[in-house]
Biopython code that builds the backbone (N, CA, C, O; Angstrom):
import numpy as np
from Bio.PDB.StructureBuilder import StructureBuilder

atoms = [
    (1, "UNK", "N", (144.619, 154.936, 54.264)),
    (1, "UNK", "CA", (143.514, 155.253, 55.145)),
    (1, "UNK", "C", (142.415, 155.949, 54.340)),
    (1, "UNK", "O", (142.817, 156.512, 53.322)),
    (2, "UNK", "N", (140.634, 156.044, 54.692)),
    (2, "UNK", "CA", (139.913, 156.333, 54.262)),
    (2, "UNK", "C", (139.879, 157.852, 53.938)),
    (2, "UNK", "O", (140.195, 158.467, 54.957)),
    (3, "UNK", "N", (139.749, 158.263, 53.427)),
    (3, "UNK", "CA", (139.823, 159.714, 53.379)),
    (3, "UNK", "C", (138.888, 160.308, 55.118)),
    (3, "UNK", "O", (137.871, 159.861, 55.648)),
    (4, "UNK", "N", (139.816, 161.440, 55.536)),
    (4, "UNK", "CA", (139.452, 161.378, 57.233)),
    (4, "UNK", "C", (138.292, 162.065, 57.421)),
    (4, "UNK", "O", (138.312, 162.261, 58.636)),
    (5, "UNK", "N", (137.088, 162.658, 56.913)),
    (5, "UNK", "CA", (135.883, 162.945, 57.027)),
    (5, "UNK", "C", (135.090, 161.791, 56.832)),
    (5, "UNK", "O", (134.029, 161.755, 57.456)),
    (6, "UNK", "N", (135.335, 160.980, 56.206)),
    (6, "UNK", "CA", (134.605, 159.787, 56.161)),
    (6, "UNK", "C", (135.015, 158.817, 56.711)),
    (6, "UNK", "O", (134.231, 157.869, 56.650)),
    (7, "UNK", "N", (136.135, 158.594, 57.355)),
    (7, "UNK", "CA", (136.485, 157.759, 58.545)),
    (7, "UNK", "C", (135.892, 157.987, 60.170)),
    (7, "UNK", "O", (135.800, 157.221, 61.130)),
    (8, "UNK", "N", (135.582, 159.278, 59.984)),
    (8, "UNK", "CA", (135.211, 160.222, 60.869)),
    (8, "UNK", "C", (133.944, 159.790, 61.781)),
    (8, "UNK", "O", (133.638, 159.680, 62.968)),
    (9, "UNK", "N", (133.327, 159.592, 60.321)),
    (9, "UNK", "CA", (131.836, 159.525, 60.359)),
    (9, "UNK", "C", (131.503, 158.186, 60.715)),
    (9, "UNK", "O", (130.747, 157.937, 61.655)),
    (10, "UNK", "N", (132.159, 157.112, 59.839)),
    (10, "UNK", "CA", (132.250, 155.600, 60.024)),
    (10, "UNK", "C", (132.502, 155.744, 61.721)),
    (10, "UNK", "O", (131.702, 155.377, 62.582)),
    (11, "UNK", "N", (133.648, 156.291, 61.923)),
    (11, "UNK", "CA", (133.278, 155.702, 63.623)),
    (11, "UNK", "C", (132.380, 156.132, 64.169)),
    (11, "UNK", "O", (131.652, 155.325, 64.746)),
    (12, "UNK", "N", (131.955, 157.955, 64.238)),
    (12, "UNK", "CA", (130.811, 158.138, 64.811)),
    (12, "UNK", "C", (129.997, 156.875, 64.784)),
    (12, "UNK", "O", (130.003, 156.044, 65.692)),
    (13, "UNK", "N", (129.381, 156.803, 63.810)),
    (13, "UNK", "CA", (127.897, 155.631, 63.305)),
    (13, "UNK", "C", (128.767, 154.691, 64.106)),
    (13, "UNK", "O", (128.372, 154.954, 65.242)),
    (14, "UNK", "N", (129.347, 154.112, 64.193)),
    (14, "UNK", "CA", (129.657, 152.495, 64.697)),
    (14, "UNK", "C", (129.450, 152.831, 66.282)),
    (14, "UNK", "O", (128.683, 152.113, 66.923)),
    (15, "UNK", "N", (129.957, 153.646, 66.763)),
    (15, "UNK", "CA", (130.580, 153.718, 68.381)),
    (15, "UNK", "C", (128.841, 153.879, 68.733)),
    (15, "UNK", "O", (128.421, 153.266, 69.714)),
    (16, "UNK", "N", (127.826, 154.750, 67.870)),
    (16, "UNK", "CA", (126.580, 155.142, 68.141)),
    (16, "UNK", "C", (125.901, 153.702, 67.940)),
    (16, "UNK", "O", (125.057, 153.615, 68.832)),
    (17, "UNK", "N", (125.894, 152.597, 67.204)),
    (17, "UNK", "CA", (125.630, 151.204, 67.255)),
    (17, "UNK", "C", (125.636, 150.162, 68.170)),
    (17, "UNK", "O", (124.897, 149.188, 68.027)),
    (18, "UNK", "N", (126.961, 150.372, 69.765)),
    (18, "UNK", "CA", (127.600, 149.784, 70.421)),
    (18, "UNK", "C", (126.266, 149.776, 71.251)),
    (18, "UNK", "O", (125.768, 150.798, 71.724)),
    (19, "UNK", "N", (125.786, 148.622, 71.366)),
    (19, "UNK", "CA", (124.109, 148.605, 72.423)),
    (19, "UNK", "C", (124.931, 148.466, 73.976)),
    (19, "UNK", "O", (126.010, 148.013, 74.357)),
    (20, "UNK", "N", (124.047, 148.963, 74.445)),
    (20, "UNK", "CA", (123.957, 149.080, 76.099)),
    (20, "UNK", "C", (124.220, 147.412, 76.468)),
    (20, "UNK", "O", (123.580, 146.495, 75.953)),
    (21, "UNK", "N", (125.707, 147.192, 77.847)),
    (21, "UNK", "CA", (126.176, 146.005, 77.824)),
    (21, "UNK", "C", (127.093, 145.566, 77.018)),
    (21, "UNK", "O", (127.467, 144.395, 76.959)),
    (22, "UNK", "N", (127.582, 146.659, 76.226)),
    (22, "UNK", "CA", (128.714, 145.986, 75.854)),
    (22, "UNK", "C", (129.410, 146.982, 74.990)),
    (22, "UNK", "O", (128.839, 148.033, 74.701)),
    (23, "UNK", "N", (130.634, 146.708, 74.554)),
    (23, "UNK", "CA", (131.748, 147.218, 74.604)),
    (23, "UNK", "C", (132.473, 146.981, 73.347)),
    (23, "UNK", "O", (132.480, 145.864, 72.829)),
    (24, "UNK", "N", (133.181, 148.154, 72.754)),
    (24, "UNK", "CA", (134.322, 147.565, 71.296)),
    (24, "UNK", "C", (135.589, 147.818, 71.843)),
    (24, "UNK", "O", (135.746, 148.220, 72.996)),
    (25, "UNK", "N", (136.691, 147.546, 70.883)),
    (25, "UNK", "CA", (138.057, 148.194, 71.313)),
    (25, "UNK", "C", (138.256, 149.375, 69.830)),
    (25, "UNK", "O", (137.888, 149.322, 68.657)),
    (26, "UNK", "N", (139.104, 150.473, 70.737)),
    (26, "UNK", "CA", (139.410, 151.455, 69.966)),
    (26, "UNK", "C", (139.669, 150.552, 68.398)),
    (26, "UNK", "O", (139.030, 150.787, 67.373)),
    (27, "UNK", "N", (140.818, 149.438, 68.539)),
    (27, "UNK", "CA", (140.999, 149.112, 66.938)),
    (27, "UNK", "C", (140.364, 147.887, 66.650)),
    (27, "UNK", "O", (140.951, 147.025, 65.994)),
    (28, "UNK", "N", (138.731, 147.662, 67.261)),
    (28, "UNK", "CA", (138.241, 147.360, 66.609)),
    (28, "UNK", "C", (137.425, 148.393, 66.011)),
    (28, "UNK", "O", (137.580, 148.299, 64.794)),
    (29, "UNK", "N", (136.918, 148.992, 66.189)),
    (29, "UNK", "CA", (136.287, 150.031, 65.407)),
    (29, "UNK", "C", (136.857, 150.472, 64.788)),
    (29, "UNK", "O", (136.174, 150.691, 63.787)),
    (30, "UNK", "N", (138.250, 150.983, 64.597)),
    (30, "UNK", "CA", (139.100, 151.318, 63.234)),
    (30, "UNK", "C", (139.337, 150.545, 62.186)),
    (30, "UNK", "O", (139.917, 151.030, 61.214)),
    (31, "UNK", "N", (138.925, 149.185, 62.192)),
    (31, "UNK", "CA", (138.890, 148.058, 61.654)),
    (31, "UNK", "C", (137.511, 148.159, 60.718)),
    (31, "UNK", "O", (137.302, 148.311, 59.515)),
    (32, "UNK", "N", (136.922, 148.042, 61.560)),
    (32, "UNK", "CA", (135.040, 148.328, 60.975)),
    (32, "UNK", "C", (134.969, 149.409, 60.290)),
    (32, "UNK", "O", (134.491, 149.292, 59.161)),
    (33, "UNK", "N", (135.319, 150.484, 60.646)),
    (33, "UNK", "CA", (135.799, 151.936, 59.944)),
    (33, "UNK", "C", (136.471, 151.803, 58.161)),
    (33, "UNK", "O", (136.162, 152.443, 57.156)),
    (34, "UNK", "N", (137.368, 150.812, 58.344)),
    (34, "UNK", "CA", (137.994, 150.462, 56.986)),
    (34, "UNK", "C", (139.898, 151.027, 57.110)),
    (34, "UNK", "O", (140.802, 151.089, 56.277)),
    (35, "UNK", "N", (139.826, 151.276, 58.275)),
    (35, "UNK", "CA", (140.930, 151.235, 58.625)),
    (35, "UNK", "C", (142.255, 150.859, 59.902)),
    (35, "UNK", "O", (143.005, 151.579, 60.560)),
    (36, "UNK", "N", (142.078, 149.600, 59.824)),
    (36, "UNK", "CA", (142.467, 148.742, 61.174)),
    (36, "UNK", "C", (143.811, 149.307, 61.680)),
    (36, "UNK", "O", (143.894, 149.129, 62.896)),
    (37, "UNK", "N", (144.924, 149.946, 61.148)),
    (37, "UNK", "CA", (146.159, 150.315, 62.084)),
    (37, "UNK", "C", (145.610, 152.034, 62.578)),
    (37, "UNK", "O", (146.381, 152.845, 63.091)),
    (38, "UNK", "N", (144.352, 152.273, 62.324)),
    (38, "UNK", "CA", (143.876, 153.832, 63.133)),
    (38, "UNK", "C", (143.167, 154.126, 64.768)),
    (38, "UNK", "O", (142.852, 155.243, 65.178)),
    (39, "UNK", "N", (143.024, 152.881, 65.514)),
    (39, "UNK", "CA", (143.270, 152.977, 66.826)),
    (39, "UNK", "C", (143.212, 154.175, 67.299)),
    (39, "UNK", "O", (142.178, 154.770, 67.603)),
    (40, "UNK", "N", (144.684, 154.710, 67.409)),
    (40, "UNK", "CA", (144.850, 156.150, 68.130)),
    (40, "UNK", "C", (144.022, 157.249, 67.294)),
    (40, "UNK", "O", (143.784, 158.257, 67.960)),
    (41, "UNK", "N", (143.646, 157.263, 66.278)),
    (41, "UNK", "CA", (142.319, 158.274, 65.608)),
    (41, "UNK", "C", (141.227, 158.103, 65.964)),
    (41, "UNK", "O", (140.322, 158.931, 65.864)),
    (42, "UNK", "N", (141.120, 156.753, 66.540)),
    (42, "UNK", "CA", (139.445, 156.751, 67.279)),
    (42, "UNK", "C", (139.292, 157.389, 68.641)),
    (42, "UNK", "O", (138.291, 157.816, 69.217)),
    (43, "UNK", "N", (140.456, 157.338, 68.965)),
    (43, "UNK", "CA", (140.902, 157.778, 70.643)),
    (43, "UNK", "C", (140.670, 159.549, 70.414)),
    (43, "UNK", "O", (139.819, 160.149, 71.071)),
    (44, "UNK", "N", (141.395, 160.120, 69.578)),
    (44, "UNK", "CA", (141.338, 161.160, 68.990)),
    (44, "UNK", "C", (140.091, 161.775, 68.425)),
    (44, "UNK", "O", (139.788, 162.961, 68.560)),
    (45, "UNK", "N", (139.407, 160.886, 67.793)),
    (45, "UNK", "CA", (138.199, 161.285, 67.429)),
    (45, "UNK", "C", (136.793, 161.388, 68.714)),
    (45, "UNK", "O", (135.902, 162.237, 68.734)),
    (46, "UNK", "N", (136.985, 160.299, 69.630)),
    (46, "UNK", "CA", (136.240, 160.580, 70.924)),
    (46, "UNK", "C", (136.596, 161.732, 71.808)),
    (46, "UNK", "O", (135.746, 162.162, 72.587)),
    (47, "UNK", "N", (138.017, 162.368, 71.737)),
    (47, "UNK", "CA", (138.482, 163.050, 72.865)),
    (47, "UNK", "C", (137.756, 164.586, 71.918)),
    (47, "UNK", "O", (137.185, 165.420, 72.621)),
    (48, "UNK", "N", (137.811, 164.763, 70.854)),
    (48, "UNK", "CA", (137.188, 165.602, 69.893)),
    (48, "UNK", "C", (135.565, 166.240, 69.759)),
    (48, "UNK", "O", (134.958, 167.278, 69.494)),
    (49, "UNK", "N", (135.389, 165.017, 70.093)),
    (49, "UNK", "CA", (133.669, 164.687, 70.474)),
    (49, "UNK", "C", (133.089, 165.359, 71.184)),
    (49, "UNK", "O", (132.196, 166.162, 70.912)),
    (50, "UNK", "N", (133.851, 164.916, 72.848)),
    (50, "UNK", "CA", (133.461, 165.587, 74.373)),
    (50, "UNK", "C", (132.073, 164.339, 75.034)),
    (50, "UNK", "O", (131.682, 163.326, 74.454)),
    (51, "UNK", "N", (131.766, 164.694, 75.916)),
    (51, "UNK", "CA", (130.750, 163.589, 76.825)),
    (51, "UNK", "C", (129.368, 164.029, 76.318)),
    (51, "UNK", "O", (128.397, 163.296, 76.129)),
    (52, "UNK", "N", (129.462, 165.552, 76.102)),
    (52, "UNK", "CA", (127.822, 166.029, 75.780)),
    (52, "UNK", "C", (127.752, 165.646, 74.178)),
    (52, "UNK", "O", (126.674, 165.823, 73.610)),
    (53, "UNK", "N", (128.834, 165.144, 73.457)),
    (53, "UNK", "CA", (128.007, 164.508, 72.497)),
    (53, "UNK", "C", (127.216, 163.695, 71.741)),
    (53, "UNK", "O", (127.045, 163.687, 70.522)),
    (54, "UNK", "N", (126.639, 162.840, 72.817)),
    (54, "UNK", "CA", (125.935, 162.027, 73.201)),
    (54, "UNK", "C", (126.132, 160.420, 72.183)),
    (54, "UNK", "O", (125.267, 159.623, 71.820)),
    (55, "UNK", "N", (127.709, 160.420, 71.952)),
    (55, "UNK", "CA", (127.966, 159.511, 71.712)),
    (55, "UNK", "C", (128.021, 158.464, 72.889)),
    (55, "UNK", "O", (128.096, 158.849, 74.056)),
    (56, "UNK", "N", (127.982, 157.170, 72.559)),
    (56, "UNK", "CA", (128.399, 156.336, 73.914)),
    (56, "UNK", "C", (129.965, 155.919, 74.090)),
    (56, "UNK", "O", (130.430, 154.806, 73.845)),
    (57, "UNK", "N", (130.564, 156.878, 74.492)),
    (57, "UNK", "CA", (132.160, 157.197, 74.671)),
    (57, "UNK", "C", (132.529, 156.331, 75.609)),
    (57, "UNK", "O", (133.738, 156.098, 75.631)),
    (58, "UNK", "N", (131.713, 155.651, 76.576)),
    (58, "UNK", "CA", (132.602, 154.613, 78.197)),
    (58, "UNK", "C", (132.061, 153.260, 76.927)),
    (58, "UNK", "O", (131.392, 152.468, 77.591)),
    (59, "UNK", "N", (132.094, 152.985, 76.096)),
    (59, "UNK", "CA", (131.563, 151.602, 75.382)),
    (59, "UNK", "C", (132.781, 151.390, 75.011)),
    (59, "UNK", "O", (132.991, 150.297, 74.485)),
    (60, "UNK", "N", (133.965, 152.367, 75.168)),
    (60, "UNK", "CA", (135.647, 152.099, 73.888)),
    (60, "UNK", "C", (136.393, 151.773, 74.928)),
    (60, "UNK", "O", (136.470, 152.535, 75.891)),
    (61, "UNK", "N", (137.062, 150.570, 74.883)),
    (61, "UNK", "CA", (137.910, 150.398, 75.919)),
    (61, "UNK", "C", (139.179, 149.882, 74.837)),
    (61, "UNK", "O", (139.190, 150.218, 73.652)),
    (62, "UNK", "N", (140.196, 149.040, 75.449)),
    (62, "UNK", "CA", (141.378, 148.607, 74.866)),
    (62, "UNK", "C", (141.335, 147.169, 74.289)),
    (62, "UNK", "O", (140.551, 146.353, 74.773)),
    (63, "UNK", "N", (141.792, 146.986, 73.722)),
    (63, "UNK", "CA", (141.960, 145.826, 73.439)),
    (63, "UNK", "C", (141.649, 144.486, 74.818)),
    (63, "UNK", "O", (140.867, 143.579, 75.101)),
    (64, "UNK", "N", (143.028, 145.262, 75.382)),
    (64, "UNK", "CA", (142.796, 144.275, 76.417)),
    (64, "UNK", "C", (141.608, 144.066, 77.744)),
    (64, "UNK", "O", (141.351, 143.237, 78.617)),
    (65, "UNK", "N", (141.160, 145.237, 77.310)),
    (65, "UNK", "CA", (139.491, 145.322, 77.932)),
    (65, "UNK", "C", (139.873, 145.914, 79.230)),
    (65, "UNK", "O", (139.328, 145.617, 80.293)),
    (66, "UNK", "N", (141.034, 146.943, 79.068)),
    (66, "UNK", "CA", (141.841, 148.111, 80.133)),
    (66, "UNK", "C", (140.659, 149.856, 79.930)),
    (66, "UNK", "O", (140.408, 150.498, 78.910)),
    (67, "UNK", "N", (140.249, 150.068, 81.266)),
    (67, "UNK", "CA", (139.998, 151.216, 80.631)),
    (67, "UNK", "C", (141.126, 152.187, 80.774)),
    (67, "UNK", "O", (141.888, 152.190, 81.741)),
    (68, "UNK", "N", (141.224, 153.372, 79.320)),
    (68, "UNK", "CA", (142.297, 153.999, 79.071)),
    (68, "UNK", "C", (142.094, 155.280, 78.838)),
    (68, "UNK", "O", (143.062, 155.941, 78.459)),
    (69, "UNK", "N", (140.979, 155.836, 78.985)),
    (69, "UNK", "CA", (140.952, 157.175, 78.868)),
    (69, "UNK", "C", (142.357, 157.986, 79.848)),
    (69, "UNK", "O", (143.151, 157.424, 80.603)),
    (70, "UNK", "N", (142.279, 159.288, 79.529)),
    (70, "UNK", "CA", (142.997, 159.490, 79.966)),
    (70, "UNK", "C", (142.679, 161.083, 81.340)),
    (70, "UNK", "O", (143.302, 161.738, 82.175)),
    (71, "UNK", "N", (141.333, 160.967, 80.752)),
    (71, "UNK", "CA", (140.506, 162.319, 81.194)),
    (71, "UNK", "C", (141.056, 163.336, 81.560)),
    (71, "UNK", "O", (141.477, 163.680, 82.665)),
    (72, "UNK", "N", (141.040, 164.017, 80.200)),
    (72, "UNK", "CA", (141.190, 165.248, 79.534)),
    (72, "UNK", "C", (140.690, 166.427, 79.392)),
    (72, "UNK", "O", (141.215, 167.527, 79.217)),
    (73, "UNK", "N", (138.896, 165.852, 79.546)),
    (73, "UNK", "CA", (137.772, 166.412, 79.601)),
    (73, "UNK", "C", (137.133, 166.195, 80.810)),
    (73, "UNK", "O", (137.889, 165.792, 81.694)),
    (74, "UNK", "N", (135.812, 166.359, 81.160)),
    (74, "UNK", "CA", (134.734, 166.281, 82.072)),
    (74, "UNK", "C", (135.122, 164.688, 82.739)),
    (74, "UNK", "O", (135.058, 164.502, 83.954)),
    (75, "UNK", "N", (135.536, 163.566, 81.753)),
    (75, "UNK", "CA", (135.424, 162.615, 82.287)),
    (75, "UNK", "C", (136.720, 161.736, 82.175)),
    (75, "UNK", "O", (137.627, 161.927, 81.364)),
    (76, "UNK", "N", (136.650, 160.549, 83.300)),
    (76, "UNK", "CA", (138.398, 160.272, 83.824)),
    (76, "UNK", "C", (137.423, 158.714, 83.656)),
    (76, "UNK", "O", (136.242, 158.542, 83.353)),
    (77, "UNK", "N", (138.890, 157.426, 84.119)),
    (77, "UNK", "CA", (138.729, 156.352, 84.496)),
    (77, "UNK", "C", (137.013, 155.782, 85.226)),
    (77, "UNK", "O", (136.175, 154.998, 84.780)),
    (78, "UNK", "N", (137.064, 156.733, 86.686)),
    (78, "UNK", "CA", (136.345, 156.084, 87.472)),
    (78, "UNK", "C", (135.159, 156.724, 86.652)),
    (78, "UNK", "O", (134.228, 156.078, 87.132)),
    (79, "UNK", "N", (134.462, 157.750, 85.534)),
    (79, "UNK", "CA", (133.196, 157.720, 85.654)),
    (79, "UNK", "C", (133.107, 156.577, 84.006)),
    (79, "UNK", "O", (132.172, 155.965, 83.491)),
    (80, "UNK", "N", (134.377, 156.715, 83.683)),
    (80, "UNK", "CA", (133.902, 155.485, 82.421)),
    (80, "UNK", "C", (133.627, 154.108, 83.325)),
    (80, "UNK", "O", (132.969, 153.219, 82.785)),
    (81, "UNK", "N", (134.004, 153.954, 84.384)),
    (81, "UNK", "CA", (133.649, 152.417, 84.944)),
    (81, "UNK", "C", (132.501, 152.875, 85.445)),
    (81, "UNK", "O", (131.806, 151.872, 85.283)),
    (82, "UNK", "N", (131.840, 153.622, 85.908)),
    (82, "UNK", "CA", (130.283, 153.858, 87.203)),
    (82, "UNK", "C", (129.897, 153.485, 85.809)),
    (82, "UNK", "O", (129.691, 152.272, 85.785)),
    (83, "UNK", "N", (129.671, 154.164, 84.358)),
    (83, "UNK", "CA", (128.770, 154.478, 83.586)),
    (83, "UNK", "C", (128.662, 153.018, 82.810)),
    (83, "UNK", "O", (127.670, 152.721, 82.146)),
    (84, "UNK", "N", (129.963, 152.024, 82.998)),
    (84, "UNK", "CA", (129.614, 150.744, 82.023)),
    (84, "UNK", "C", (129.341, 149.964, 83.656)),
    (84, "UNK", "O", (129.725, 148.797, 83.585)),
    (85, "UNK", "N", (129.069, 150.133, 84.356)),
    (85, "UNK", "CA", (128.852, 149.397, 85.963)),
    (85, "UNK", "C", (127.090, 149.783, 85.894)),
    (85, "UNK", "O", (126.287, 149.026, 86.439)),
    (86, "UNK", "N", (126.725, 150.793, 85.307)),
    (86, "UNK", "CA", (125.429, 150.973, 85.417)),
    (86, "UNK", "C", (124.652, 150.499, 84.101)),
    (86, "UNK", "O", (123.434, 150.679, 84.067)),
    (87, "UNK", "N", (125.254, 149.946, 83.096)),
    (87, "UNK", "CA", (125.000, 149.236, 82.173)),
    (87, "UNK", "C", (125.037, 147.629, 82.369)),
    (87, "UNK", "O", (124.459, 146.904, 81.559)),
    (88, "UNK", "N", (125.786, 147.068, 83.548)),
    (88, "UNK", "CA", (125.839, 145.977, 83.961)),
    (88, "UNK", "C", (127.087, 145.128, 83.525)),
    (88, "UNK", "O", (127.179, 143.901, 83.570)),
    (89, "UNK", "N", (127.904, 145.910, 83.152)),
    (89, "UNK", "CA", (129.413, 145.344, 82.796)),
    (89, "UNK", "C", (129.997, 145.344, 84.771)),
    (89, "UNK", "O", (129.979, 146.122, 85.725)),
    (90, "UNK", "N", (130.437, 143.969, 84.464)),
    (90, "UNK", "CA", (131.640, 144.168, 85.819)),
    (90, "UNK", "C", (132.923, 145.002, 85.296)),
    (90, "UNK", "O", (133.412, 144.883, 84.173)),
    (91, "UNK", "N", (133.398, 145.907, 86.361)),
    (91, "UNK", "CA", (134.615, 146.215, 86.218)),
    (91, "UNK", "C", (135.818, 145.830, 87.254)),
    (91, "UNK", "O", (135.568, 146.001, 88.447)),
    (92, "UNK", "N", (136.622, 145.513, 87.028)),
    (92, "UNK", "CA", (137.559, 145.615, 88.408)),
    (92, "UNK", "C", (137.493, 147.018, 89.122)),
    (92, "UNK", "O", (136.932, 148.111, 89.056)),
    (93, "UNK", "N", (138.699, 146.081, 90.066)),
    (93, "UNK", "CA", (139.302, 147.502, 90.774)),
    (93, "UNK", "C", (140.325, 148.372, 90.035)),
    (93, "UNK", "O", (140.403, 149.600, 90.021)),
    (94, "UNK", "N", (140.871, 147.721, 89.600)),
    (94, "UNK", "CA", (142.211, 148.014, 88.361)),
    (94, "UNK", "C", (141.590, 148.767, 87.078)),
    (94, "UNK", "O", (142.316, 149.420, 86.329)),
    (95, "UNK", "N", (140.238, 148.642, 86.874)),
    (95, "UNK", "CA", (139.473, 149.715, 85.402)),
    (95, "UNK", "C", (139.943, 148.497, 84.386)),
    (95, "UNK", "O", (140.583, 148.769, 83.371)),
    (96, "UNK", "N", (139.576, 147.097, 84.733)),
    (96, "UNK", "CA", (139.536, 146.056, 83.436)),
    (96, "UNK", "C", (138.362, 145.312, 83.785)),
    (96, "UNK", "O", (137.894, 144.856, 84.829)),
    (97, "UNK", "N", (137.992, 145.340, 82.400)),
    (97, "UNK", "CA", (136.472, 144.261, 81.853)),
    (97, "UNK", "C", (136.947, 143.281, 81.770)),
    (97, "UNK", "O", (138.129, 143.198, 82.102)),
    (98, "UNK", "N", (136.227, 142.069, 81.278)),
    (98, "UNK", "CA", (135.922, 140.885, 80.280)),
    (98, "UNK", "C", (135.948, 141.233, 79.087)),
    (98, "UNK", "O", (134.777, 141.395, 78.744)),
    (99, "UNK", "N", (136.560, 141.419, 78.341)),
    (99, "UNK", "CA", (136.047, 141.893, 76.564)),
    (99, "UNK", "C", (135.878, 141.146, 76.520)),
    (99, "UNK", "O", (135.181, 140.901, 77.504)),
    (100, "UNK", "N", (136.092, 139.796, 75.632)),
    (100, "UNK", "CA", (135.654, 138.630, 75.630)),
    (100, "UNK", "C", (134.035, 138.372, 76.171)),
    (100, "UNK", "O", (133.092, 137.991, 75.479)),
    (101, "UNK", "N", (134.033, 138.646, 77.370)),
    (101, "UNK", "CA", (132.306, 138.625, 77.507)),
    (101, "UNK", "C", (131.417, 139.915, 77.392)),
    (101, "UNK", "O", (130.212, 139.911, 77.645)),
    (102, "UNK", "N", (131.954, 140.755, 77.083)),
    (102, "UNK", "CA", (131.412, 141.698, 76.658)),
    (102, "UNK", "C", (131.319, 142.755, 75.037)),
    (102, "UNK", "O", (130.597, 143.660, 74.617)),
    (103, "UNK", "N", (132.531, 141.961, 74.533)),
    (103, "UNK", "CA", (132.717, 142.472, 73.463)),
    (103, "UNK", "C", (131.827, 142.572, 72.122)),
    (103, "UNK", "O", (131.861, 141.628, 71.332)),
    (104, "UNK", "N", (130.930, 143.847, 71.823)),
    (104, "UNK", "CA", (129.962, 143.976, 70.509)),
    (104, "UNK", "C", (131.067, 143.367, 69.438)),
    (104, "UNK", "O", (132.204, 143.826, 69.337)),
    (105, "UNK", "N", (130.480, 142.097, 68.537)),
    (105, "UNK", "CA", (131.086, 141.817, 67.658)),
    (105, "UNK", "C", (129.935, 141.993, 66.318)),
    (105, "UNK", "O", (129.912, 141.271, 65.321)),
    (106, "UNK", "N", (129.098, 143.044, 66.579)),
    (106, "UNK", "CA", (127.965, 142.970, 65.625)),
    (106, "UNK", "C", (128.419, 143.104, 63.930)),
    (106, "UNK", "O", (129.573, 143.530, 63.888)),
    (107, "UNK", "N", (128.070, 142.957, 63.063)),
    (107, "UNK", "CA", (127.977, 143.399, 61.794)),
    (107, "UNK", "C", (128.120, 144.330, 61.634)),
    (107, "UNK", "O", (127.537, 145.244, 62.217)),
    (108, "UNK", "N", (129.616, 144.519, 60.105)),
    (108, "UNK", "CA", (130.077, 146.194, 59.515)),
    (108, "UNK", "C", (128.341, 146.227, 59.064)),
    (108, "UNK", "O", (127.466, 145.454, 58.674)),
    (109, "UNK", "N", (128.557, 147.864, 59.458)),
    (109, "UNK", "CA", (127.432, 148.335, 58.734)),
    (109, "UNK", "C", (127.602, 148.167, 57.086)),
    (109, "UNK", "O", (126.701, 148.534, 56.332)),
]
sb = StructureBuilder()
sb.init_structure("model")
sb.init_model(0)
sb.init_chain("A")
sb.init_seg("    ")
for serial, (resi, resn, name, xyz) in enumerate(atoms, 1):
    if name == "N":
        sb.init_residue(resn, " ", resi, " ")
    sb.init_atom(name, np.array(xyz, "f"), 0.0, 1.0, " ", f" {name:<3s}", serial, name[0])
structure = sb.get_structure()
């Protein structure tokens, strides 16, 4: 794994990249990061963060395009779905997307 201040940072910058409408999975961004089995460190690294850090934290969903927070902090399930519902992502009732139609597949920085 990357040395973890600079893995750190790699996700910051990426998750801050994720444009309005759409969405990564935790291990894809650990992937882009330079380290694809670190998943649960991105999870870790958002819960670290908090909501006022004006990262775009409701853009990380699961793989399977499940939302999974676990809200820990200020924010749970239902405001990660209002906040990608007001971006224009459908969500279910169940807290699952489309990844597939929503999924940022943009360019490693």
């Amino acid at each position: 794994m990357p040395q973890r201040s600079n893995f750190k940072q790699q996700v910051i910058a990426l998750i801050k990249r994720v444009p309005r409408g759409k969405v990564m999975s935790y291990g894809q961004v650990a992937a882009f990061a330079g380290s694809p089995r670190a998943a649960r460190q991105v999870g870790g690294i958002l819960r670290a963060q908090g909501p006022g850090s004006g990262l775009p934290w409701w853009r990380i969903v699961n793989n399977q395009g499940a939302i999974s927070i676990k809200g820990n902090w200020e924010a749970d399930k239902r405001l990660q779905a209002e906040l990608l519902k007001k971006e224009g992502i459908e969500v279910s009732k169940n807290f699952t997307i489309n990844i597939d139609k929503y999924r940022f597949s943009g360019n490693k920085p």
